[in-house]
C-alpha positions as CSV (number, residue, x, y, z in Angstrom):
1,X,-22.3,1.2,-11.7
2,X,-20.6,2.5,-8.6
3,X,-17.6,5.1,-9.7
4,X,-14.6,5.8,-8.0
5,X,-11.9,8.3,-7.6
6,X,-9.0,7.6,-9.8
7,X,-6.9,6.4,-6.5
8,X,-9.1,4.4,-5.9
9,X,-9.4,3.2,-9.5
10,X,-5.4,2.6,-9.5
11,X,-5.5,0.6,-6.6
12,X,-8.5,-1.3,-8.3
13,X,-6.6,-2.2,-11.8
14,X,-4.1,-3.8,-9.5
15,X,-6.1,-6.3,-8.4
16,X,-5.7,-9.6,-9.9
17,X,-8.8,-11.4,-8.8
18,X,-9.6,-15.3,-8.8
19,X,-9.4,-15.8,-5.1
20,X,-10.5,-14.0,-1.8
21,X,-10.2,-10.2,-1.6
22,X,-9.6,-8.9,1.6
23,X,-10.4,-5.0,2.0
24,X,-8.6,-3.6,5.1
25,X,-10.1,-0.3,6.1
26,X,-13.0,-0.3,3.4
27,X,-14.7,3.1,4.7
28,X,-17.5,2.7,2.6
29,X,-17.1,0.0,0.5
30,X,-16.8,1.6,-2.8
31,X,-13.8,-0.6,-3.5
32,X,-15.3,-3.6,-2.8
33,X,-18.8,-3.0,-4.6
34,X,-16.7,-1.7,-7.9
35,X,-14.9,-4.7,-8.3
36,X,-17.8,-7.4,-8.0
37,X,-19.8,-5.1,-10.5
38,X,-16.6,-5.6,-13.0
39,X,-16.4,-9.2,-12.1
40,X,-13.3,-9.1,-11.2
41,X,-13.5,-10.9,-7.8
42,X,-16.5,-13.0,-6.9
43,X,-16.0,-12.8,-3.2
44,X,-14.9,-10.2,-0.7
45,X,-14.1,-9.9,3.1
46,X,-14.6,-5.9,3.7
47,X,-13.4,-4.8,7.1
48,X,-12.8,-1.8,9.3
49,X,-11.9,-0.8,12.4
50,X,-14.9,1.2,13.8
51,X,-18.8,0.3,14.2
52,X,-19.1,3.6,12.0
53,X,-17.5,3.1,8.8
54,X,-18.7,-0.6,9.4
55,X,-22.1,0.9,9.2
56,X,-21.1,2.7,5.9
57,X,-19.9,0.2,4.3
58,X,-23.1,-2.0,5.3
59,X,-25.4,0.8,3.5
60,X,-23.4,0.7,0.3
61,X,-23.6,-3.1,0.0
62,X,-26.9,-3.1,0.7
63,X,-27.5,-0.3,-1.8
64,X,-26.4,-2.2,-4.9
65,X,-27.8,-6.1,-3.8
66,X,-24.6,-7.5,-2.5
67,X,-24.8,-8.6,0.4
68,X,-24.5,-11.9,-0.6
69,X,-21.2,-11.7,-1.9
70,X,-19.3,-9.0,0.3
71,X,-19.1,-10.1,4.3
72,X,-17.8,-7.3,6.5
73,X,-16.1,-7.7,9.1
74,X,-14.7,-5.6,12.8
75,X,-11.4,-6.2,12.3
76,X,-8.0,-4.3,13.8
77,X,-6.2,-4.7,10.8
78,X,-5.5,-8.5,9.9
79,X,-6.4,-9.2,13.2
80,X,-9.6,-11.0,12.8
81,X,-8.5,-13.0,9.5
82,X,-7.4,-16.4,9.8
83,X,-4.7,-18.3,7.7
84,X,-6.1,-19.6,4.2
85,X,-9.1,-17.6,4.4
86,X,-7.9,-14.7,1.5
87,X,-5.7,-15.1,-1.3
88,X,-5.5,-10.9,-2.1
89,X,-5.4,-8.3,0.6
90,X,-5.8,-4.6,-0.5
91,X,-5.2,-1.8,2.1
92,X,-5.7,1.6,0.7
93,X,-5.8,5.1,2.7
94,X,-2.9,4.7,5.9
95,X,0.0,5.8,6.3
96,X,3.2,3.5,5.4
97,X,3.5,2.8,9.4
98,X,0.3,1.6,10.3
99,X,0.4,-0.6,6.9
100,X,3.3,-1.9,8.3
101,X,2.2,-2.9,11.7
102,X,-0.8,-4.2,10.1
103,X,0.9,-6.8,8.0
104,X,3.7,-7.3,10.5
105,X,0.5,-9.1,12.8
106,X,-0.3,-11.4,10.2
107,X,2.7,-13.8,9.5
108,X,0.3,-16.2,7.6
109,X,0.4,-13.5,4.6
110,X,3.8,-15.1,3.4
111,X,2.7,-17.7,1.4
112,X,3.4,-18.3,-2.4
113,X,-0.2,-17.6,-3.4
114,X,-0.6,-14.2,-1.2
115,X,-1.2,-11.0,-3.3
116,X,-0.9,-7.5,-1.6
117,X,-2.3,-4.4,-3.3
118,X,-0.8,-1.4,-1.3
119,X,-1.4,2.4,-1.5
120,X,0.6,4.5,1.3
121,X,-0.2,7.9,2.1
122,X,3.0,8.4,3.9
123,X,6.4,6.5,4.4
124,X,6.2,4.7,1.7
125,X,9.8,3.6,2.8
126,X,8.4,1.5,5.6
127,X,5.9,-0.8,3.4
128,X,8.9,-1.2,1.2
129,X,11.2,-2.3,3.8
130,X,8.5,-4.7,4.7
131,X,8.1,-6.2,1.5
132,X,11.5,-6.8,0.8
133,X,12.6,-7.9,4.3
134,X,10.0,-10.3,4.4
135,X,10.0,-12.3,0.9
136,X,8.0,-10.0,-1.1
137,X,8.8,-9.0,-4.9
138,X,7.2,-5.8,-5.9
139,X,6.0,-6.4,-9.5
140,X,4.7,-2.9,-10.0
141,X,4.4,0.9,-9.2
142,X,2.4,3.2,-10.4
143,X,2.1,7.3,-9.4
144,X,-2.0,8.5,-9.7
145,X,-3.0,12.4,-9.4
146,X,-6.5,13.0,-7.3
147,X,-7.8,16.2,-6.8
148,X,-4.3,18.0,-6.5
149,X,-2.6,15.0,-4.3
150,X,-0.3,12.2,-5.7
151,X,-0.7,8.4,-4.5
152,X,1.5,5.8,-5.0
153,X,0.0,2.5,-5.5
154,X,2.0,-0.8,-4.8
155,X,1.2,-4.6,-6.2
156,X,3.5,-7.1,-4.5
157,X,3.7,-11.2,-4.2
158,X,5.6,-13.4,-1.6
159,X,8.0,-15.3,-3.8
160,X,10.5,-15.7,-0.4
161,X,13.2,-13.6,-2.1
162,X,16.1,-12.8,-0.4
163,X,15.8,-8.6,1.0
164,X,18.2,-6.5,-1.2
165,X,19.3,-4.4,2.5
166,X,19.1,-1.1,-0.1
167,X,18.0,2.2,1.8
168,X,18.1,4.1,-1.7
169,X,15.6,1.5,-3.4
170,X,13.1,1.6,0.2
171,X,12.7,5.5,-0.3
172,X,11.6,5.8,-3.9
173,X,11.8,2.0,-5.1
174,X,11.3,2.1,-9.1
175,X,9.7,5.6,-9.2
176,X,13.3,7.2,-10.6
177,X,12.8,6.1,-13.8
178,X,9.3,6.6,-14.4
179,X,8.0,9.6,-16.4
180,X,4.9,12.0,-15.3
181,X,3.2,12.0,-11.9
182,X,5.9,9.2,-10.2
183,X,8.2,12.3,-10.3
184,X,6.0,14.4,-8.0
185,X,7.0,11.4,-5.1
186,X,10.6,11.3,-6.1
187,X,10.5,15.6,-5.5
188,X,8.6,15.1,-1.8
189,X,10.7,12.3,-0.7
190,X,14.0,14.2,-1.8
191,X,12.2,16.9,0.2
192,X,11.6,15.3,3.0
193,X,15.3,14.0,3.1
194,X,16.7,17.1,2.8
195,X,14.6,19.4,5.4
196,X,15.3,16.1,8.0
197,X,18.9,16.2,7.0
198,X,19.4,19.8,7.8
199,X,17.6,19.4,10.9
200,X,20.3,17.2,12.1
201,X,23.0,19.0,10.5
202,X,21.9,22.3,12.6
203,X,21.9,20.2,15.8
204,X,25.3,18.5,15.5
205,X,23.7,15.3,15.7
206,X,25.9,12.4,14.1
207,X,23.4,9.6,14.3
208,X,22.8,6.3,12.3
209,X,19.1,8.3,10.6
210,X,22.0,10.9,9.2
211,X,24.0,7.8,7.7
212,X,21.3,6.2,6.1
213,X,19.5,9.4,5.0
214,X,22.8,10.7,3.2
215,X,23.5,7.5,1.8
216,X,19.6,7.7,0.5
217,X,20.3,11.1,-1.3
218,X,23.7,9.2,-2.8
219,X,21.9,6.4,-3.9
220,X,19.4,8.8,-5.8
221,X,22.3,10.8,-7.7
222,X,23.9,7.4,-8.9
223,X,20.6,5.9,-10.1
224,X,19.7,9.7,-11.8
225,X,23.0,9.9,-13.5
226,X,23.2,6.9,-15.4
């Protein structure tokens, strides 16, 4: 049995299996090869962007006899999928912009049987912008410590809901009241707010990112005062 770092292990207990899991970016497959030993998914479509990690990725398949049931794929992203063809897309290891762009090039992902397992490494703000502009309900967070770092994972489903336009809510989503690790993100996007704040304080610049950042850091003392 193939083992996995615990972020990879959180983005894994996401998954909810019974369709076609596609894994963007799968480095080496470890993902992929976990969750058809677990039976969780019967089929996956593993992709990446390079001829190298491709390679990698081929070696571990191969490794553990399952080449039969993982097909990888050169892909950009989303780019070489095709509508209908997965059901559950999992895209671990970017940062929040790239993730963006990446599902921003597939419209055919907002559909009422479309599962996304997410897990940022930066701007977590922009995936959830994404999600919630676009029809998305996140259904859960969860907050996973890995050799000193902190990852958030996020599980979402199209359900064509209506986006709640709230800055506050796309910088630390439901991660103010959770306990334990979820409050190590809250304290480095607070940080990150503040030190970018400053920044624009000390250059006299009045622009719409100062707005929305301070009406960010309001939104956060509301929601931690109740």
């Amino acid at each position: 049995m193939i083992q996995l770092s615990s972020r990879l292990l959180a983005a894994a207990s996401m998954v909810r299996g019974g369709g076609v899991l596609a894994d963007i970016g799968t480095d080496h497959a470890y993902l992929p090869v976990f969750l058809m030993q677990k039976g969780i998914v019967h089929r996956v479509i593993a992709s990446d962007v390079g001829e190298g990690p491709l390679n990698n990725a081929r070696k571990t398949v191969a490794a553990y006899g399952l080449s039969d049931r993982i097909d990888l794929r050169l892909s950009d992203g989303l780019n070489r999928f095709f509508p209908e063809e997965v059901s559950e897309i999992v895209i671990c290891g970017m940062g929040g912009n790239l993730i963006e762009e990446i599902l921003s090039s597939a419209p055919w992902i907002m559909n009422d049987r479309m599962h996304l397992v997410l897990q940022p490494m930066t701007h977590t703000e922009d995936v959830r912008r994404f999600l919630c502009s676009h029809g998305f309900r996140i259904d859960r967070e969860t907050v996973t410590e890995d050799t000193g770092r902190y990852y958030l994972s996020i599980s979402a489903v199209w359900d064509d809901l209506q986006d709640p336009g709230c800055e506050g809510y796309y910088y630390f989503g439901t991660l103010l009241h959770q306990p334990g690790n979820a409050q190590k993100i809250v304290k480095k996007q607070l940080d990150r707010i503040r030190t970018r704040l400053n920044a624009l304080k000390s250059a006299n610049r009045n622009t719409d990112e100062q707005s929305v950042l301070s009406s960010v850091l309001a939104y956060y003392e509301k929601e931690t005062s109740r």
